[in-house]
Backbone atoms as SQL, in Angstrom:
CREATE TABLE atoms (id INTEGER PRIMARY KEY, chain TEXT, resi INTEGER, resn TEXT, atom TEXT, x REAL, y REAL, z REAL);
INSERT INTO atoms VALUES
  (1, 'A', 1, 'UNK', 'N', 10.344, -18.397, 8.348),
  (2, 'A', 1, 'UNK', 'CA', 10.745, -17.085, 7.852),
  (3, 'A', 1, 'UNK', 'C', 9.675, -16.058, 8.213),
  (4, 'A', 2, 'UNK', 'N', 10.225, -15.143, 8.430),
  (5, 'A', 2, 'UNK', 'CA', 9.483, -14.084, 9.681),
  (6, 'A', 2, 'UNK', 'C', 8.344, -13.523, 8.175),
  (7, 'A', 3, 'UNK', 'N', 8.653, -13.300, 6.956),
  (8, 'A', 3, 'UNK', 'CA', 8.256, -12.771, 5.911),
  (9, 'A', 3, 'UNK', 'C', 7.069, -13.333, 5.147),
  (10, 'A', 4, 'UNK', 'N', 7.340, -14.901, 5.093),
  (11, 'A', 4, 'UNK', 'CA', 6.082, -16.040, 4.782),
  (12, 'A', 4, 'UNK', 'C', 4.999, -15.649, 4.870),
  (13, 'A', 5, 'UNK', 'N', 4.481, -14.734, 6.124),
  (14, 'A', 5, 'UNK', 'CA', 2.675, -14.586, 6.167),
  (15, 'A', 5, 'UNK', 'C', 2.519, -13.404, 5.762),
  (16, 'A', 6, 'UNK', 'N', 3.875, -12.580, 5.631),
  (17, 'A', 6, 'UNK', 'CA', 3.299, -10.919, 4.761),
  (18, 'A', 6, 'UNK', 'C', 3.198, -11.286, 3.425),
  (19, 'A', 7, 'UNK', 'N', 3.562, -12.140, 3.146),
  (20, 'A', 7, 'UNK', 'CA', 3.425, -12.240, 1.113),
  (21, 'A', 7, 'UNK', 'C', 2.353, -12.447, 1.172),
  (22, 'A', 8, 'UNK', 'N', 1.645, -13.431, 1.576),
  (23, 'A', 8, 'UNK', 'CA', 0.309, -13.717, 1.698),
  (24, 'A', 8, 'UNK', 'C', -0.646, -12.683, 1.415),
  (25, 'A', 9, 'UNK', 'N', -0.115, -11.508, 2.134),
  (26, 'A', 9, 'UNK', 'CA', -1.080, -10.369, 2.377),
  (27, 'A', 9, 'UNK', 'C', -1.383, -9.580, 1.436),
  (28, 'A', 10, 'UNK', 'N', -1.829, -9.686, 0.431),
  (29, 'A', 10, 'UNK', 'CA', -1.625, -8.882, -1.243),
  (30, 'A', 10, 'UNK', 'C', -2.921, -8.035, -1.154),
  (31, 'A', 11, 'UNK', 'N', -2.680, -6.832, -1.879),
  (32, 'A', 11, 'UNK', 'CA', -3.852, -5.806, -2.201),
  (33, 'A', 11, 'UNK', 'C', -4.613, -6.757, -2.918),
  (34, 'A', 12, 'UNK', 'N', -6.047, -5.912, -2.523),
  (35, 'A', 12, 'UNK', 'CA', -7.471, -6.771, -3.554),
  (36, 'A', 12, 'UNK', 'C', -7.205, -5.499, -4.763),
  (37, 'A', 13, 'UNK', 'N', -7.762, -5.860, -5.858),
  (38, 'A', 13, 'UNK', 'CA', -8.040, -4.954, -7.229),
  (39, 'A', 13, 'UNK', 'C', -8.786, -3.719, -6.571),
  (40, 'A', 14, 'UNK', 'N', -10.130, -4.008, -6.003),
  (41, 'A', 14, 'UNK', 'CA', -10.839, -2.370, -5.088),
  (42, 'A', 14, 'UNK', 'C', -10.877, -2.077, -4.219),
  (43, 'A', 15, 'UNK', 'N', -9.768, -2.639, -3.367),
  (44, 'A', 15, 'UNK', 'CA', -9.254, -2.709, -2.160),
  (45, 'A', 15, 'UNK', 'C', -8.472, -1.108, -1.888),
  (46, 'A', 16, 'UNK', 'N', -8.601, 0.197, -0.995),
  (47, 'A', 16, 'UNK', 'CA', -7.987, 1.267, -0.748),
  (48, 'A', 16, 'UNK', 'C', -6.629, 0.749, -0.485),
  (49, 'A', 17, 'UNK', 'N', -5.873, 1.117, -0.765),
  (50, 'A', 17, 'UNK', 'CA', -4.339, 1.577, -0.130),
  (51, 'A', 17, 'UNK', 'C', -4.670, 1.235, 1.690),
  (52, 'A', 18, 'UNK', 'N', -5.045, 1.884, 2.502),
  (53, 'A', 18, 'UNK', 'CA', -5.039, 2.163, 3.504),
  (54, 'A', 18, 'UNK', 'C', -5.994, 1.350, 4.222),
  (55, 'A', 19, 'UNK', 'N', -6.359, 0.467, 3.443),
  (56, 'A', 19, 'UNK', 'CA', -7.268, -0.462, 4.016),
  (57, 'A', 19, 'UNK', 'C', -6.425, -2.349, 4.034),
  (58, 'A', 20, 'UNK', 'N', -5.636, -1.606, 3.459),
  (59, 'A', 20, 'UNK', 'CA', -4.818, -2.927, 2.834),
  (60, 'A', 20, 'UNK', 'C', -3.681, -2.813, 3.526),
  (61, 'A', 21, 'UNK', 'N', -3.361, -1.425, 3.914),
  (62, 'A', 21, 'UNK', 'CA', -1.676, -1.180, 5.201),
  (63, 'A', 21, 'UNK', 'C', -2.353, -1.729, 5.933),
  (64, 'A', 22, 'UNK', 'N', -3.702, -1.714, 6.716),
  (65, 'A', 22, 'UNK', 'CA', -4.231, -1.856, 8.093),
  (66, 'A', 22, 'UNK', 'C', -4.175, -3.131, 8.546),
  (67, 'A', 23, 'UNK', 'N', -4.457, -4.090, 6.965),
  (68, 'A', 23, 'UNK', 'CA', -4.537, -5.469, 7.122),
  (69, 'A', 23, 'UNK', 'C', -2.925, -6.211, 7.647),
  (70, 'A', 24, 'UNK', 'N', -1.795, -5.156, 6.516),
  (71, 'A', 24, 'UNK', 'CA', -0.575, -5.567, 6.620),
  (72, 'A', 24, 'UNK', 'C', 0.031, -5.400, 8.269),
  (73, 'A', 25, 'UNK', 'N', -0.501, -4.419, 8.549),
  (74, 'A', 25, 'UNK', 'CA', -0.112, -3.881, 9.677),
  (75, 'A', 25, 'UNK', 'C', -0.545, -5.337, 10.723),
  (76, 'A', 26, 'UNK', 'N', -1.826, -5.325, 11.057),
  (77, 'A', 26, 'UNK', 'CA', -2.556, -6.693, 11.597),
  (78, 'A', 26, 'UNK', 'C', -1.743, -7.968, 11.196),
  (79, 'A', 27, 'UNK', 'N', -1.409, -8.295, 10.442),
  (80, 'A', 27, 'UNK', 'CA', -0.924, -9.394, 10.146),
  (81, 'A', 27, 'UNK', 'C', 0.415, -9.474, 10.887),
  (82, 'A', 28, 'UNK', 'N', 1.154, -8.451, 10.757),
  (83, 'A', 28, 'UNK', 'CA', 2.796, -8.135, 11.421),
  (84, 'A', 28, 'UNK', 'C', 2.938, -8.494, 12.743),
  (85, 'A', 29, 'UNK', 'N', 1.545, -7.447, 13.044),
  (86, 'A', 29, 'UNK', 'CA', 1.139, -7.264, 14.725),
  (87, 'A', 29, 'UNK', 'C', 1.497, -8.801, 15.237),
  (88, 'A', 30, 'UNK', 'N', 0.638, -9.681, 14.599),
  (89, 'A', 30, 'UNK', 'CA', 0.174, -11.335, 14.695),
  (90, 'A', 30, 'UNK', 'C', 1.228, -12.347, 15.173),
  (91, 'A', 31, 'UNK', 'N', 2.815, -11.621, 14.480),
  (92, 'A', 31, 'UNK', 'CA', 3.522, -12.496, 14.036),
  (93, 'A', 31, 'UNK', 'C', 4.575, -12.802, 15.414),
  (94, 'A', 32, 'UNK', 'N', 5.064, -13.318, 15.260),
  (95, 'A', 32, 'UNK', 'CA', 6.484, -14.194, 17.158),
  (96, 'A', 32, 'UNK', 'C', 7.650, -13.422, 16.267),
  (97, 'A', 33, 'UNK', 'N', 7.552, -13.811, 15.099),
  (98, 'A', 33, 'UNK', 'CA', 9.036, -13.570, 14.183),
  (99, 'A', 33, 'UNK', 'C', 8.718, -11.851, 13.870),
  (100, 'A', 34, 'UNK', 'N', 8.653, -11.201, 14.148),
  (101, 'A', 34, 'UNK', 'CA', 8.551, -9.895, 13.213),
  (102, 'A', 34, 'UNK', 'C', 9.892, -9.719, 12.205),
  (103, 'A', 35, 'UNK', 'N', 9.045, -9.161, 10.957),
  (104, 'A', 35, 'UNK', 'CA', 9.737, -8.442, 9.840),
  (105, 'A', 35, 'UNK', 'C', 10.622, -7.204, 10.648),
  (106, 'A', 36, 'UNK', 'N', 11.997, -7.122, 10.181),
  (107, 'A', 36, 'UNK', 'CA', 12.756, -5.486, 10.224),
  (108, 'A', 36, 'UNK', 'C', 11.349, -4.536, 9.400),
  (109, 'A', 37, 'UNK', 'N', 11.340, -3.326, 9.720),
  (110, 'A', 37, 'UNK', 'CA', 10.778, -2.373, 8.994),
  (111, 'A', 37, 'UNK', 'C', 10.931, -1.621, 7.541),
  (112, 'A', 38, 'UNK', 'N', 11.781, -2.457, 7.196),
  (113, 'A', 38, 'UNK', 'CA', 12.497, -2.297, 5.945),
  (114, 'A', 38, 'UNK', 'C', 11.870, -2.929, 5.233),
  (115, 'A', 39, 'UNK', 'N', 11.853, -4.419, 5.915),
  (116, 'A', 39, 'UNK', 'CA', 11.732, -5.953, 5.164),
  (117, 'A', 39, 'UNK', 'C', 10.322, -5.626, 4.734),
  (118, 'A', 40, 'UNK', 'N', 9.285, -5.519, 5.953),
  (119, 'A', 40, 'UNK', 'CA', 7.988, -5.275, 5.849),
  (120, 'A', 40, 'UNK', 'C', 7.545, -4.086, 4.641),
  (121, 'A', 41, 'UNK', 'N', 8.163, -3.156, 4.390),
  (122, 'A', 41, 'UNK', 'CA', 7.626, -2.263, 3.694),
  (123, 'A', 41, 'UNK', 'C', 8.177, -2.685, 2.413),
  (124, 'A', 42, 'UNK', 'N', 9.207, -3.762, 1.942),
  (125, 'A', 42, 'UNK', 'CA', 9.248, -4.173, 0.864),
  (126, 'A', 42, 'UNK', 'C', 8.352, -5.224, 0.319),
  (127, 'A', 43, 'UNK', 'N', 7.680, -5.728, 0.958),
  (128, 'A', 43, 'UNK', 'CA', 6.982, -6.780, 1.127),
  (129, 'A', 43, 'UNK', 'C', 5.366, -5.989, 1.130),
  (130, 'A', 44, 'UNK', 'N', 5.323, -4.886, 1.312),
  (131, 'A', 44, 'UNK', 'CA', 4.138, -4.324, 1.489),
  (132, 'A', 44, 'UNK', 'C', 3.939, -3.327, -0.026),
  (133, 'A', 45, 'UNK', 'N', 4.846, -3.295, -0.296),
  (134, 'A', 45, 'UNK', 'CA', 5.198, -2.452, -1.703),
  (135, 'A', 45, 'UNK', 'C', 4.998, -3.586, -3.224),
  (136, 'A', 46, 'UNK', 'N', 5.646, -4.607, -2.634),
  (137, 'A', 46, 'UNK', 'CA', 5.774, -5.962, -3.921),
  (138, 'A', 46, 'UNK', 'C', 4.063, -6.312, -3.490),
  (139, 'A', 47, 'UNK', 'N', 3.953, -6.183, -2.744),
  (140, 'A', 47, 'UNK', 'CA', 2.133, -6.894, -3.043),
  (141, 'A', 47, 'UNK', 'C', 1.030, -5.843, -3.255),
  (142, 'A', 48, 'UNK', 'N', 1.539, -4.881, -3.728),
  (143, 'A', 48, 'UNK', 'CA', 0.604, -3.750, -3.856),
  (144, 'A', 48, 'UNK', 'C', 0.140, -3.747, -5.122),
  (145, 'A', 49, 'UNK', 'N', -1.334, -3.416, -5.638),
  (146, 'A', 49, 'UNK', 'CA', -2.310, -3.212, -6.589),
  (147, 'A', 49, 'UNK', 'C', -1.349, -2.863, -7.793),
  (148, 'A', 50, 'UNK', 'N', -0.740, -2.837, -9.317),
  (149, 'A', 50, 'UNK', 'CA', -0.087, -2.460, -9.917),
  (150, 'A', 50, 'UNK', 'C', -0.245, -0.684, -10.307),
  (151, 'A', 51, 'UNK', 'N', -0.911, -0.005, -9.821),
  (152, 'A', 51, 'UNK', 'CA', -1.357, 1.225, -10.106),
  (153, 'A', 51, 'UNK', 'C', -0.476, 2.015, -8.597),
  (154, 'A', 52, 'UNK', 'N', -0.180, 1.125, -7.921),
  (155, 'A', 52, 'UNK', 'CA', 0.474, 1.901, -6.566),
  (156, 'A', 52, 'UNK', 'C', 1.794, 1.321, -6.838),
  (157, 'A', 53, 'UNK', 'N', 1.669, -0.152, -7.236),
  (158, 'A', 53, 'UNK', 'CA', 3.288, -0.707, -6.852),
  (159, 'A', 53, 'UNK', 'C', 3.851, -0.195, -8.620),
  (160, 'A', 54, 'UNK', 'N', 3.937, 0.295, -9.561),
  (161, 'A', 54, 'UNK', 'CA', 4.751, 0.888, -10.368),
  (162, 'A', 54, 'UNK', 'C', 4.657, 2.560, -10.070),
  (163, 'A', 55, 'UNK', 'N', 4.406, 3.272, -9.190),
  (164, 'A', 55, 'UNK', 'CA', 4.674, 4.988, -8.814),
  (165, 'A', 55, 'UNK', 'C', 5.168, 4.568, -7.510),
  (166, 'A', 56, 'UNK', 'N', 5.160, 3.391, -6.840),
  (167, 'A', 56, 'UNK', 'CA', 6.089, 3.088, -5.797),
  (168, 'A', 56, 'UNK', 'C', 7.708, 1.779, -5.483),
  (169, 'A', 57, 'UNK', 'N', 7.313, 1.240, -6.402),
  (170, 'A', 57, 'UNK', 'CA', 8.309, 0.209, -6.436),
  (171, 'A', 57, 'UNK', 'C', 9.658, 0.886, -5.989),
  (172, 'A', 58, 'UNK', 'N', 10.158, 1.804, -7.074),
  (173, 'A', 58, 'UNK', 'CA', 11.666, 2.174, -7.159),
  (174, 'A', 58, 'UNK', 'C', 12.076, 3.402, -6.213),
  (175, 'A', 59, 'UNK', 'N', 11.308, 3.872, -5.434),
  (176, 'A', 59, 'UNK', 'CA', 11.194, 4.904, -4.306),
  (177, 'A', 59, 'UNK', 'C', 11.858, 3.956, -3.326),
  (178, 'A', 60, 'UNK', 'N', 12.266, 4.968, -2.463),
  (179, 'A', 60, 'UNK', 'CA', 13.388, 4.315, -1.357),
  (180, 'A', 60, 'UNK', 'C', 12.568, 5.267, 0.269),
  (181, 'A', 61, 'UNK', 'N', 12.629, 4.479, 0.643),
  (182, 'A', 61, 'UNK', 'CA', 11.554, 4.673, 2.079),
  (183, 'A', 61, 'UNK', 'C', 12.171, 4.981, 3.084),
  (184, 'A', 62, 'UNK', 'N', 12.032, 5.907, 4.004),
  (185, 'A', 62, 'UNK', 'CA', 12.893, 5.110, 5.863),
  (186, 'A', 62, 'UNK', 'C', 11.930, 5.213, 6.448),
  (187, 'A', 63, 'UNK', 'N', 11.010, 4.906, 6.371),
  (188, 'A', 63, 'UNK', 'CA', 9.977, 4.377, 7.394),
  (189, 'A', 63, 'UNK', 'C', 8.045, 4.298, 7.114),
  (190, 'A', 64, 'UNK', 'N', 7.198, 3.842, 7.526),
  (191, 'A', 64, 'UNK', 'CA', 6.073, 3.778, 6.900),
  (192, 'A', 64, 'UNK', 'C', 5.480, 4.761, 6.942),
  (193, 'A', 65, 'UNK', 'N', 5.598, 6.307, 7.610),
  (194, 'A', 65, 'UNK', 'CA', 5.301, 7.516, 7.779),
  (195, 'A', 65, 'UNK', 'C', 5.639, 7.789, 6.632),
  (196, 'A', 66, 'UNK', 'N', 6.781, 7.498, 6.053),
  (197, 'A', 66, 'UNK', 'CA', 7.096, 8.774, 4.664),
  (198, 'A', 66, 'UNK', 'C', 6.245, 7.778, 3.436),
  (199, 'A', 67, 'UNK', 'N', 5.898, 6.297, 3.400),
  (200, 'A', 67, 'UNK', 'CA', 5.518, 5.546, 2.798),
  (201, 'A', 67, 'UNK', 'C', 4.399, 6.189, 2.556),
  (202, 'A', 68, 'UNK', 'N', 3.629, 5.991, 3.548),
  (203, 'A', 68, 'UNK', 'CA', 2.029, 6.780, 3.627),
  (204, 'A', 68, 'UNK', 'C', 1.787, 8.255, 3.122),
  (205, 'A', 69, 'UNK', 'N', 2.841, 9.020, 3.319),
  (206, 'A', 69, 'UNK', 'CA', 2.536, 10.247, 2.585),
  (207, 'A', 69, 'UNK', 'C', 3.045, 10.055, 1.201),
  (208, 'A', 70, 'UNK', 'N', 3.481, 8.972, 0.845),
  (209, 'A', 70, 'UNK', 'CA', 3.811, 9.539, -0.342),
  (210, 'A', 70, 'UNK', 'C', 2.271, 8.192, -1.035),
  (211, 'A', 71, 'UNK', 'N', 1.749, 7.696, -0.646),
  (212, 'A', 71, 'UNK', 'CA', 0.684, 7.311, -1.122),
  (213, 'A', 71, 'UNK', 'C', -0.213, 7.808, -1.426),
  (214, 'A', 72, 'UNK', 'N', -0.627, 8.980, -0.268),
  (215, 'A', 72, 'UNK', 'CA', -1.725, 9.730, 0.169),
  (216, 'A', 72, 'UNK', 'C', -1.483, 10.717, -1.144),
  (217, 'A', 73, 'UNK', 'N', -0.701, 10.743, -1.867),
  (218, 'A', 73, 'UNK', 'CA', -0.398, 12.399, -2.501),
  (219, 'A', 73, 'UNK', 'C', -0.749, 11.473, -3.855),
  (220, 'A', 74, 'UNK', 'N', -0.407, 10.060, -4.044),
  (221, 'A', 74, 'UNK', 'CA', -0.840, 8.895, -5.414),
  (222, 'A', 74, 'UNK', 'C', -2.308, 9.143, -5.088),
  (223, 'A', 75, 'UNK', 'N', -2.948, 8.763, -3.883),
  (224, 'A', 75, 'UNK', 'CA', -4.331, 8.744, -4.167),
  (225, 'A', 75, 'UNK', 'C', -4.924, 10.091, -4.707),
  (226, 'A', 76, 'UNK', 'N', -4.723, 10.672, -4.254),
  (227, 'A', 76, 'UNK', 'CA', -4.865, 12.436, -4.590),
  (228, 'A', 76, 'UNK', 'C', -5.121, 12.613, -5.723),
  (229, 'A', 77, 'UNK', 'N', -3.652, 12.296, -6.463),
  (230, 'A', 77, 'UNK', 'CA', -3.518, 12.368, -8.286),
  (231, 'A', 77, 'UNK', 'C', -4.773, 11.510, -8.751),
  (232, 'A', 78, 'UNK', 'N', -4.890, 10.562, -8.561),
  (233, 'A', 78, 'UNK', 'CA', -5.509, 9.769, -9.137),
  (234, 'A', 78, 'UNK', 'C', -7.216, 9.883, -8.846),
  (235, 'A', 79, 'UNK', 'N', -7.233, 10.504, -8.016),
  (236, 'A', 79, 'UNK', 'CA', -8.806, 11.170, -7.240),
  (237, 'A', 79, 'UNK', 'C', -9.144, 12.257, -9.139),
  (238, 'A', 80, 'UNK', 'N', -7.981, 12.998, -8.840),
  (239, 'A', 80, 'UNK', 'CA', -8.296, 13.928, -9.880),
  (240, 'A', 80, 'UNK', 'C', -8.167, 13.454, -11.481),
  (241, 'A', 81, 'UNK', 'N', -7.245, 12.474, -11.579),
  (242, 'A', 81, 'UNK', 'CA', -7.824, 11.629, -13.010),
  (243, 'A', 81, 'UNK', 'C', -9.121, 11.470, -13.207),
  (244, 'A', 82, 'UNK', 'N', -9.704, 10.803, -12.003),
  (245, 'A', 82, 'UNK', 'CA', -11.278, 10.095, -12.426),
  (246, 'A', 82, 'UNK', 'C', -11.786, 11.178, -12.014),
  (247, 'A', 83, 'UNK', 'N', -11.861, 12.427, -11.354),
  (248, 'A', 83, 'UNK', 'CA', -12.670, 13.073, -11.779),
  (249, 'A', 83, 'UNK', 'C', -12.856, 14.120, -12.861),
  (250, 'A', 84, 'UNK', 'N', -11.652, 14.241, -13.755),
  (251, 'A', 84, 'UNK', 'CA', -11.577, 14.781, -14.780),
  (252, 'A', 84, 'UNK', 'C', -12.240, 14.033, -15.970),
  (253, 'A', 85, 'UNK', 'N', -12.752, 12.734, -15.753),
  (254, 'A', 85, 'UNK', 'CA', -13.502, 12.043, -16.883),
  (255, 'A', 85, 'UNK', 'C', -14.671, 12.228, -16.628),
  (256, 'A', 86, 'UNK', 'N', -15.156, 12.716, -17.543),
  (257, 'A', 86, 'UNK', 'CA', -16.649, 12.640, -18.012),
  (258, 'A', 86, 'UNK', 'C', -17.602, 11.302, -17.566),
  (259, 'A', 87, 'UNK', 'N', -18.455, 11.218, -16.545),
  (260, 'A', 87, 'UNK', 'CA', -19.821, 10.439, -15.849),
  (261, 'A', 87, 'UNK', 'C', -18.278, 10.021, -15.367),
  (262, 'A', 88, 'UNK', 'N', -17.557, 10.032, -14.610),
  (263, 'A', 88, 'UNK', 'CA', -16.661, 8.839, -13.610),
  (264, 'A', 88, 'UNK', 'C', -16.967, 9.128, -12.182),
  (265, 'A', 89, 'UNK', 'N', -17.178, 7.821, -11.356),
  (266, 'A', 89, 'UNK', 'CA', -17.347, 8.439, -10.012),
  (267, 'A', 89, 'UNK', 'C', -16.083, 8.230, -9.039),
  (268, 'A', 90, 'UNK', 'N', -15.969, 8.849, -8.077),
  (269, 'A', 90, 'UNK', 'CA', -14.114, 8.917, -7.640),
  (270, 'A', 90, 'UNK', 'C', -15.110, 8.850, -5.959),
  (271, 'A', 91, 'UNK', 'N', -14.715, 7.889, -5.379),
  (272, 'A', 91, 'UNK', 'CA', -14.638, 7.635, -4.511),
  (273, 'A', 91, 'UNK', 'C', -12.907, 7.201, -3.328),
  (274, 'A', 92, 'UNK', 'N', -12.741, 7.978, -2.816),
  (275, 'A', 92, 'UNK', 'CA', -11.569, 8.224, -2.051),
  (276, 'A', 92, 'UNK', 'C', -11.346, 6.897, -0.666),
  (277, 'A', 93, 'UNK', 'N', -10.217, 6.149, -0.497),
  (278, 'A', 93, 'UNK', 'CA', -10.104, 5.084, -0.024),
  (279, 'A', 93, 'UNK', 'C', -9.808, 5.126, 1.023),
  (280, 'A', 94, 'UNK', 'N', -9.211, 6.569, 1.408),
  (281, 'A', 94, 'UNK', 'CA', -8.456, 6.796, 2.775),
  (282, 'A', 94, 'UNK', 'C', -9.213, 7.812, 3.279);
């Protein structure tokens, strides 16, 4: 099953977003069987950190371009959470 080695591929806990597509991406690259682009970005969504995969789960995608911007705009928000707390340091992943 063309899908088997993307499950594998799961976000780390302090792992960026975009460090973790790059890996998914690499891994795809790797594969004889490739994932549809559909398949892959569901598979890239179900193994995502729970702070990305519940503001992304139920979103509906057509392609990893609109995926990525709509990440880039999660990291954003969330840039400005931690820096709205008092001593927090916000280091940006992408």
């Amino acid at each position: 099953m063309a899908l088997k080695g993307l499950k594998l591929v799961k976000q780390e806990e302090k792992e960026g977003i975009a460090n973790y597509s790059v890996r998914q991406r690499v891994k795809a690259t790797d594969m004889v069987d490739r994932p549809s682009e559909a398949d892959h970005m569901r598979v890239f969504i179900i193994n995502l950190h729970s702070t990305y995969k519940q503001r992304l789960q139920f979103t509906s995608f057509k392609n990893f371009a609109t995926l990525r911007n709509a990440w880039m705009l999660i990291e954003e928000e969330l840039s400005k959470v931690l820096l709205a707390k008092p001593g927090s340091k916000c280091k940006n992943n992408y």
